[in-house]
N, C-alpha and C positions, 0 to 999 in steps of 0.2 A: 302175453302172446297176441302178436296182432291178428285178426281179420283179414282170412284170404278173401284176395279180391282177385280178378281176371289183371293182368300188367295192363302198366297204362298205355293208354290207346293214343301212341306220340305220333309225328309223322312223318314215322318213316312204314308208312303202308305200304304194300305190294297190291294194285288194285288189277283184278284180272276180268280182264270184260271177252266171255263165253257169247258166243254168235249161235243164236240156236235156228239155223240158217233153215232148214226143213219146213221147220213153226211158225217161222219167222214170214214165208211166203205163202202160207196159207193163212196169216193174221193179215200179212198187207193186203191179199186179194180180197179177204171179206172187209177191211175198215175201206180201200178205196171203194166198194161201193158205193158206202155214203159218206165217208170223211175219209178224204185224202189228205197222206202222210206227205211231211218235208220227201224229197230224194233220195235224203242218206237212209232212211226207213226206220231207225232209232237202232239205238243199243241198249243191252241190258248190263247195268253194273251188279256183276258178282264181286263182292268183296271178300268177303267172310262166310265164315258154317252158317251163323245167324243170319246173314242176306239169303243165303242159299232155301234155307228152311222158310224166310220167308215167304221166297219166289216160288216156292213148293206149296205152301198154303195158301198165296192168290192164286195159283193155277188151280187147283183144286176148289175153290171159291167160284171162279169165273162160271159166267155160264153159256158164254161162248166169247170168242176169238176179240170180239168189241168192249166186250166187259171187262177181259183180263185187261187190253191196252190201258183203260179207265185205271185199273185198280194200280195198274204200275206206273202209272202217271200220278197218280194221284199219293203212293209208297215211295214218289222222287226216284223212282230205279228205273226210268226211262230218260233217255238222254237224250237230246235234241242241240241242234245248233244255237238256240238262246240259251241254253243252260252247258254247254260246255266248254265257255270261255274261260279267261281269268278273274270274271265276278268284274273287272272296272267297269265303272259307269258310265266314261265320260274318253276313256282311250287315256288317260292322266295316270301320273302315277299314284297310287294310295299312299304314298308315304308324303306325297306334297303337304306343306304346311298351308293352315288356315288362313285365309285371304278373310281376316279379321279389318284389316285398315280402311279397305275402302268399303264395306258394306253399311249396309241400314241399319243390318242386324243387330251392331253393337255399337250405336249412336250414344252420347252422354245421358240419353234420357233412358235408353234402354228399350227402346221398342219397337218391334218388327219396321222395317222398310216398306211404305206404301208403297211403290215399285214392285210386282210381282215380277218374279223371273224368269224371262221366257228363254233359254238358253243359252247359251255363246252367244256375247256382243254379236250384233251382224248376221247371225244362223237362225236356224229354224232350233227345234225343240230335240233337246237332248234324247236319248235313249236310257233309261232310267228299270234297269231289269228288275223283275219280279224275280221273290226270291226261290232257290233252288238250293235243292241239297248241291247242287256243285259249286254254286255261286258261296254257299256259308263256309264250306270244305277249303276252298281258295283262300277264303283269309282265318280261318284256326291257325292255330298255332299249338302245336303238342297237342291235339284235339277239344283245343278251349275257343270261345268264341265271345266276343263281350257286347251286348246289343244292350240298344237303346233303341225308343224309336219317338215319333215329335210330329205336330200337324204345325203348319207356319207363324200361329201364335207365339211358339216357341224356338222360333230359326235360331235368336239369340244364342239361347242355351246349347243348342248342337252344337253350335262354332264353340262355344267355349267348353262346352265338354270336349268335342273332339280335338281343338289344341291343346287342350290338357293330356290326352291321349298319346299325341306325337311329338310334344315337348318330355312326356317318359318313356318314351320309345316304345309303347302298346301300338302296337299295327293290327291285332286280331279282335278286329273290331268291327261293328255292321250297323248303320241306323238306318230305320227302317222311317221312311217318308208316307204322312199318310195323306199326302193332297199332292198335286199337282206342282205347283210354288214351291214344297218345299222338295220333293226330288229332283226340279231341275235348278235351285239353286246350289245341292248341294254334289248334284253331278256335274256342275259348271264347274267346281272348285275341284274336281275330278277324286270326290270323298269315297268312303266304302258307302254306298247306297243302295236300298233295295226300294221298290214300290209296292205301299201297300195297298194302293190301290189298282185297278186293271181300266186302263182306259181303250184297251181294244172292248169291251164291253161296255163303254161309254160312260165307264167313272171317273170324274178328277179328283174322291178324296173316299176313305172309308167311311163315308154317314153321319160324318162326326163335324164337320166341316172346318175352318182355319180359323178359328178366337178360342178364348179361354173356358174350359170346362167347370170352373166352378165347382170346389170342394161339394161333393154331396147329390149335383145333378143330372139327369138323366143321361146325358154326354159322359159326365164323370164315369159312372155304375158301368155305360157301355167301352167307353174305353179300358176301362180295370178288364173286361172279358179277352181286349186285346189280347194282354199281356198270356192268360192263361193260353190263347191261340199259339203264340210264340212260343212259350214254355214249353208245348207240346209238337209243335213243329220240328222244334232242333233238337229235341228229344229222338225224335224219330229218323232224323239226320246222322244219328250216332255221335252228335256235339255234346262236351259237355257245357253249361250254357251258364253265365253268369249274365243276368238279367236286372239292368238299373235304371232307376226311372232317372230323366232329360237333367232334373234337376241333382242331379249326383252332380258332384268333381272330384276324377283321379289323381291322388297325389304320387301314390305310386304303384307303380306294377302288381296285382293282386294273385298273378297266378303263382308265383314262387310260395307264397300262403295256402293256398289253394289247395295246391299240392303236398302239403304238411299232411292231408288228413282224407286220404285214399278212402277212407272206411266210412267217410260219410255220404249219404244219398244224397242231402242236399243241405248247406248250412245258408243260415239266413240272419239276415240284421236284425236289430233289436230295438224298441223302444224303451229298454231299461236306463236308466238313470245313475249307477251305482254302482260300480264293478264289482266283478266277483272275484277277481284275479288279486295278487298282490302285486307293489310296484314294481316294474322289472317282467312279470311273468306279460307276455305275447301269447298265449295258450286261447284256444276258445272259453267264452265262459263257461263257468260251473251251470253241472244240470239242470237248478233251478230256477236256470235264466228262462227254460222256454215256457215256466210259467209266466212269463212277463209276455207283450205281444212284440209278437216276431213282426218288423214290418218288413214288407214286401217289395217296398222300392229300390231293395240290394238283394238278391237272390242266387245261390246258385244252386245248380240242376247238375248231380252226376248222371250221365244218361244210364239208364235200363228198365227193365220192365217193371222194377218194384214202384221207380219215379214215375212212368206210365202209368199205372194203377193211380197212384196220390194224383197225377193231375185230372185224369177223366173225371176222381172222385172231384175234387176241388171245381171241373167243370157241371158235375151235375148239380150239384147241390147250387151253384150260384144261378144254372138253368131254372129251377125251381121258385128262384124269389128275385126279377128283376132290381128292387131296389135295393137286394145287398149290395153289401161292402166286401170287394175282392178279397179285403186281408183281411177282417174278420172272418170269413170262410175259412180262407187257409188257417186263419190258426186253430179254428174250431175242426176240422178236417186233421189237422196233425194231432189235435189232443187228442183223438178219441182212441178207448184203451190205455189212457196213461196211468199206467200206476203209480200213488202213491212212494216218495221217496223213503229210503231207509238208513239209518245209521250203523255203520258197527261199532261197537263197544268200542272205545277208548280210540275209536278214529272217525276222525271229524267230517273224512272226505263219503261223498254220499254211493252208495252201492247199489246192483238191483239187487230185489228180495229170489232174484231166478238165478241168476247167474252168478250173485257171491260178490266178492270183493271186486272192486274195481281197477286197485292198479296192482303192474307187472312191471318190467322191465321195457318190454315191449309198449305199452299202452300205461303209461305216467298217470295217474290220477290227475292231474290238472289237464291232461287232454278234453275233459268235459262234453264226450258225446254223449245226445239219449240213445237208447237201442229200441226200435218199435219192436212191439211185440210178437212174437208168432216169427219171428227171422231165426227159424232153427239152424241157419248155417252158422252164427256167432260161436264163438268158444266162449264155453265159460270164462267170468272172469276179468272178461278184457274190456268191457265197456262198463261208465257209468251207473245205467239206469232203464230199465223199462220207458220208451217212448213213446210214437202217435202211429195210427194210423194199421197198425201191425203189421208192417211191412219194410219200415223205413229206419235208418237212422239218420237223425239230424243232429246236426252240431250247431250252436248261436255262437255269431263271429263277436268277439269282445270288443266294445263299446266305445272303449278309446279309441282303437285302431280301425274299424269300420262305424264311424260316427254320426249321429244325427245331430240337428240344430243345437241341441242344447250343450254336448254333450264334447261337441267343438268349440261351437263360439263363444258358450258361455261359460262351461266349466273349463275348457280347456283340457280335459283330461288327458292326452295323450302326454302334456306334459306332468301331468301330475303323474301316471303313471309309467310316464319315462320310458315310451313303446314308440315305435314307430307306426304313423299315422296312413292308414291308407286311403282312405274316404272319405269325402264328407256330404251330406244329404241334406238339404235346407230346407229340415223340417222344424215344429217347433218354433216357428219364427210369427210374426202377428203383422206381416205388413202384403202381404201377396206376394203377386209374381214381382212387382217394384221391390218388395222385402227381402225376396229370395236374392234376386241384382245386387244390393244395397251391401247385404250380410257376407258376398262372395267380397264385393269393392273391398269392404271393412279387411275382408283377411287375405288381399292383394291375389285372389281367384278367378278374379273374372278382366278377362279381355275386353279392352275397348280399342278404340281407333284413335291412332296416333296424336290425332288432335284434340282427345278429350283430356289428354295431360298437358298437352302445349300448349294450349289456345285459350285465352281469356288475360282476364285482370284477377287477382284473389287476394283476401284476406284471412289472415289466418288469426288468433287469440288467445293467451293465456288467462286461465281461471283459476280464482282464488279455491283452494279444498278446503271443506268442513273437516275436523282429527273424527278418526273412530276410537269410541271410546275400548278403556281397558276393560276386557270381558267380553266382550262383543261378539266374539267367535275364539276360542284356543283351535288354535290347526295342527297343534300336540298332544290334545286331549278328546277323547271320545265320552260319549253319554248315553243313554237310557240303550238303544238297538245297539249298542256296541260299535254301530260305527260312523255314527252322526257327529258333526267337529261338537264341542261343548260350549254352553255359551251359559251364562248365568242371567240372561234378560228373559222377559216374558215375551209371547209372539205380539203382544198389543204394543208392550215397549220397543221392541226390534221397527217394527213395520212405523211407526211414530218417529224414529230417528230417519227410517231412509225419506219420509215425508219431509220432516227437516231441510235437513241436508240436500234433499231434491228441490226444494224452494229455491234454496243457496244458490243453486249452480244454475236454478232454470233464471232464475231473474239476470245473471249472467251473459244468461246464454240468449234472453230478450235483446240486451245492450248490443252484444255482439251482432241479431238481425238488421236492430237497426241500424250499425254503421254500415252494411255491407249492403241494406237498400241508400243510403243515402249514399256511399258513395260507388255506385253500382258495380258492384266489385261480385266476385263466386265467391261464399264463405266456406272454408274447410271448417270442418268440424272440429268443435273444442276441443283444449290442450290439457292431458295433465301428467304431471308432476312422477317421473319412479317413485317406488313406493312398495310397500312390503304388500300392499292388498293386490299386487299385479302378477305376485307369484314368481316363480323362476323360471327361465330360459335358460336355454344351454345354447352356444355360437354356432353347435351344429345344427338344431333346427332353425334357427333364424336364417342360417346362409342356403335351408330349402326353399324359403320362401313363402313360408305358410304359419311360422311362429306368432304373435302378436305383440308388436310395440309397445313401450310404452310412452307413446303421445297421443295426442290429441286425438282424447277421449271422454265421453261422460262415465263416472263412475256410481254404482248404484247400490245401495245395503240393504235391498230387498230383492228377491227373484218377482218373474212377471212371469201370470198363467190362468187359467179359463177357473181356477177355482180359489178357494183358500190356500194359504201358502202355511206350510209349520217351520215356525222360529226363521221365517223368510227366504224358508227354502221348496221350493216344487217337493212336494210329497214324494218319499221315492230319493232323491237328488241328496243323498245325503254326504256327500265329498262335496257340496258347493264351498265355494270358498268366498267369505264375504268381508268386504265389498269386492266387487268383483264391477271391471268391465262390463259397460251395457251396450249392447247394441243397438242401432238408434231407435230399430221397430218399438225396445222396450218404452221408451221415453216419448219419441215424437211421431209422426203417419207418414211413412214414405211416398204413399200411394196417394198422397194429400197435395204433398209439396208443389208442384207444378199443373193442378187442376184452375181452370181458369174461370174464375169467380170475381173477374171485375178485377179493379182498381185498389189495391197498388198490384204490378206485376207479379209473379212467383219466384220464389227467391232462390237462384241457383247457388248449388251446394256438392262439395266434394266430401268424400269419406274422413274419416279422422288419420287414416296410413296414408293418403293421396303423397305428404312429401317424402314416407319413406319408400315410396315406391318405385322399382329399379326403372320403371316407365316413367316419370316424371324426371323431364328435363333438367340436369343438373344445372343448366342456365336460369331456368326458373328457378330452382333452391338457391342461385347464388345469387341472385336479384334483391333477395329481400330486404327491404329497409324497416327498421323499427320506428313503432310508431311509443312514444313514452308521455301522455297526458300529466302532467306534473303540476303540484299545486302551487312550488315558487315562480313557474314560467308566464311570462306576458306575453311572450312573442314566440313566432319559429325560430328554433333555435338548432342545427344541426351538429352531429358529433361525431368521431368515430370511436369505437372501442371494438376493441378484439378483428381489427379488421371490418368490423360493419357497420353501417351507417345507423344511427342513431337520431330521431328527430324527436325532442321534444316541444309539446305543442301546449297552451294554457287549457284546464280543463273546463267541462262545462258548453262546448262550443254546439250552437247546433249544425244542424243538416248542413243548409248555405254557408256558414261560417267554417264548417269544417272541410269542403270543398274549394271552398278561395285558401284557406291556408295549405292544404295539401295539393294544388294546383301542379306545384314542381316534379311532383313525384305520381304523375296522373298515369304516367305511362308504367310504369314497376309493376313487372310483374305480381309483385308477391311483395305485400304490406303488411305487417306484423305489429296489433297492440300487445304490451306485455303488460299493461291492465286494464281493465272495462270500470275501475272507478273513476265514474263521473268524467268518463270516457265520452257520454254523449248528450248534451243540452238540450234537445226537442226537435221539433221540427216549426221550420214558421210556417211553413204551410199549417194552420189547424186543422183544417180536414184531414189532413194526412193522420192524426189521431187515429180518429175514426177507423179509418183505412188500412190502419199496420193493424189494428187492433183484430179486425174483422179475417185479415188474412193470417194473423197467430192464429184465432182459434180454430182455423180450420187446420192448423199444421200438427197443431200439441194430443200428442194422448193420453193414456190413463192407466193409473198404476191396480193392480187386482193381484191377489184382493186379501183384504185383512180377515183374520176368523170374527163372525156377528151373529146374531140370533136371527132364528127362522124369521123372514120375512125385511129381512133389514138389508143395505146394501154396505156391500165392505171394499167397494172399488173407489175411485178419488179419481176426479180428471184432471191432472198436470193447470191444463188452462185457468183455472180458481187463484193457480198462485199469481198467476199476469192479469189479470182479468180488469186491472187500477191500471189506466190510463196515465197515470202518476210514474209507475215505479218504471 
């Protein structure tokens, strides 16, 4: 039996605005004494019994005619001509698509637009509303509302979040600007915009100012209090609120899920590793997920007073201790009261010890809510398990389908689990805000401008692969937790083959820097080979546009993470599938590549999808000529096969020598070696030695980490294997 709940709160309101005309003139005579009203003198919005009761207890509150105006100004039930528009920012419509092409925002390097934006070309400064229960109201949908919000270090990512939004046809959506810069660039493009900050009171940003917060810093700690503001605003708005931080991208529409599971207060993402679901099942995880940490940069809030309760708590306690951690609060805040899970005899699925078994007909055992405790409205029965807070029921959105860094890019799981993918969160990742860009490029997520796919000369490469040996991972067999793949190697032997085998492909992958500084060319990212360690695809996610190729790529037989890894998987990550796809952060420093450290220049570089992607010029894919270094050849020798050009060239050649022979082809867009043996001669420059060498190390990172004894280091830095001037 399910959990009654109040019907959902769609939109089709009947909203009835009472003139309490009597009250009304004896409030304006005493506020125009000292603060005079717009004209229209305000109205009060009656919605609902709950509005009504409210407006009954600030009346009652009030302690005269000035105080009450306060309080219902302050409760969003007073209306004004700035808050009773259609929410546009900019007179645009909100459905317009994101003027991604010509901005800063989304440069090939990726980084905000020195250009701040002062309006409309030719105009003064946008009007950029503060937000309002009417202004949030306006763009809901069925009473849901999807905010984000970003100071201009982050413009990038709003554009790309928000054309990811209206490329799925999400309209009910709001980001909230917390400077100056970034509301009027984002009200020039006539987006769903609010200000966070008030410059009739002479702010241009919330105190946080426009660069990067820096995991862990004071900026950080006060921005995370943001969010709880938010949370508690649109709470009080009667929105239900799903809450994502900048770096999310929507793949698809969240609220049809959403609405799966009326009986939860608030369900939230997870940093689990591991699903609890089996293939096929789309359910929330099972109830022991919310022993894992729920993170908080995907939230949603069904509004009522129980979630009112959980946020003030969630605000007091982080009032208390400036340098927590928002989402360590929250999750310490929902555990408390949780009871201990329980099993019933001869069934596997987990119950509470209060309420009995957990499934019905109504409420499936794989629905996977906790129940907080002390919520005497529940029936027996119907839910899981004693939850947090004693107030609340939370559900944790399963792992596949609302995803973090790992859990997308690296396990891939939604294909593993054969779910549809809704989200993905670029955490887990080891290169920054450059890392977060990089990791979106890699899975054809993030938006650039037209000419970061057209424009240049590139090189692209294929690489030789090391075999994985037999044993190495069975992905038909499980071990010890029951559901770890099985592997017959020890973690010192596992973690020693992908050291191997990373040598292999980085020395490679050296050859390949240097032809693409010498012959100044963009190097796409290496090539490899299908293969059974790439896993399956199906044609229906790849024609979404979010599947993962298989090309050009480095591949990696070890996971990468801030501790020791078991049988070279992230503790926890026990569905890793190895070897598995790395993304570059794992291997190389994104946030390295283009820092400018002298001579030789920095070496630009596309993702390893850049040619599968439906943005890149098909004139550029069709350009490409092969490049085939061959040990019979003396001279250039050109060929065609299969319709494409084909140059073989003598090997061994260096920098200048390799430059006068490929003279012909200086202009092609897209030059293809299909090997890097002895592919490249040297450079006669000899200082240029020096020079490459000094600019590798600063590009290559470092694999972490093997299991060692207290006091020993079990990390290795990639750069050891290049470090010989020679190879």
């Amino acid at each position: 039996m399910a959990v009654a709940r109040p019907a959902r709160r769609g939109g089709q309101r009947t909203a009835l605005f009472a003139t309490f005309a009597l009250g009304f003139v004896v409030l304006v005579s005493l506020l125009n004494r000292g603060m005079p009203l717009p004209s229209h003198t305000g109205r009060i919005l009656v919605e609902d019994q709950g509005t009504a009761d409210e407006l009954f207890q600030l009346a009652k509150a009030a302690s005269n005619a000035k105080d009450f105006a306060a309080r219902l100004q302050q409760a969003g039930l007073m209306l004004d001509d700035a808050s009773s528009g259609s929410g546009s920012s900019s007179g645009g419509s909100s459905n317009s698509a994101v003027s991604t092409g010509g901005s800063k925002a989304s440069t090939g390097s990726g980084k905000a637009g020195t250009d701040k934006a002062d309006g409309a070309k030719g105009g003064g400064k946008l009007k950029v509303p503060l937000l309002s229960r009417d202004l949030a109201r306006s763009h809901a949908r069925d009473g849901i509302i999807i905010v984000t919000w970003a100071n201009y270090h982050f413009f990038d990512f709003v554009l790309n979040w928000v054309e990811h939004m209206q490329r799925h046809g999400i309209k009910n959506y709001l980001v909230g600007a917390m400077d100056v810069d970034t509301g009027q660039a984002l009200a020039a493009q006539g987006l769903n915009v609010f200000a966070m900050y008030d410059e009739t009171a002479g702010k241009e940003d919330t105190g946080l100012g426009t660069g990067d917060f820096g995991w862990g810093s004071p900026t950080f700690h006060k921005m995370g209090r943001q969010k709880v503001d938010l949370a508690r605003t649109f709470n009080e708005y009667g929105l239900d609120l799903c809450l994502c931080d900048v770096d999310t991208v929507w793949i698809n529409d969240p609220t049809e899920y959403f609405e799966r599971f009326p009986e939860a207060d608030i369900l939230a993402s997870s940093d689990g590793l591991t699903p609890s679901n089996p293939k096929g099942d789309d359910n929330l995880e099972a109830v022991e997920a919310i022993h894992s940490a729920m993170n908080i940069g995907l939230l949603f809030f069904r509004h009522s007073k129980n979630t009112s309760r959980f946020i003030d708590a969630w605000q007091k306690q982080l009032d208390s201790d400036s340098k927590a951690w928002d989402q360590n609060v929250f999750n310490q805040v929902a555990h408390v009261g949780l009871v201990p899970f329980q099993t019933l005899p001869n069934n596997d699925h987990l119950v509470s010890p209060v309420y009995g078994a957990c499934c019905s007909a109504a409420m499936p055992c794989r629905a996977s809510l906790a129940l907080a405790a002390g919520n005497t409205g529940l029936t027996a029965g119907c839910l899981h398990v004693l939850g947090a807070n004693h107030s609340l029921v939370f559900g944790v959105l399963p792992i596949a389908q609302f995803a973090s860094g790992h859990t997308f890019f690296v396990q891939r799981l939604f294909e593993f689990q054969e779910v549809k993918p809704y989200v993905v969160h670029t955490t887990f990742q080891y290169g920054g805000t450059k890392g977060k860009r990089h990791r979106l490029r890699e899975a054809m997520l993030w938006y650039d401008p037209p000419e970061y796919y057209s424009e240049g000369l590139f090189l692209s490469v294929d690489l030789a692969y090391p075999a994985t040996p037999d044993g190495f991972q069975e992905q038909d067999k499980v071990m010890m937790e029951g559901v770890r793949f099985k592997t017959d190697w020890t973690n010192d032997a596992m973690a020693d083959l992908h050291l191997k085998n990373m040598r292999e492909q980085l020395l490679q992958l050296k050859t390949a820097f240097k032809l693409a500084m010498a012959l100044n060319r963009t190097i796409i990212m290496p090539k490899a080979r299908a293969g059974r360690w790439l896993g399956a695809s199906t044609g229906k996610l790849c024609s979404l546009g979010y599947c993962m190729h298989s090309c050009h790529r480095l591949l990696a037989w070890c996971d990468k993470y801030w501790g020791p890894l078991e049988f070279c998987q992230v503790p926890g990550a026990f569905k890793m599938r190895l070897p598995f796809v790395a993304p570059m952060d794992h291997v190389l420093e994104p946030f390295n590549f283009d820092d400018d450290i002298g001579t030789p220049p920095p070496i630009p570089f596309r993702e390893y999808s850049f040619l599968q992607n439906e943005r890149t010029p098909q004139a550029l894919k069709d350009s490409k000529v092969v490049i085939s270094p061959a040990t019979d050849a003396t001279k250039v020798e050109e060929l065609k096969e299969g319709g494409k050009t084909v140059v073989r060239i003598p090997q061994g050649q260096t920098d200048a020598q390799l430059r006068e022979l490929l003279a012909p082809y200086k202009d092609v867009q897209l030059l293809h070696f299909n090997t890097l043996h002895k592919a490249f001669g040297g450079w006669e420059d000899k200082a240029m030695v020096g020079k490459f060498q000094h600019r590798l190390s600063h590009m290559m990172g470092f694999f972490c980490c093997k299991k060692v004894k207290e006091g020993e280091d079990g990390g290795y830095a990639y750069y050891r294997f290049l470090e010989d001037p020679k190879t």
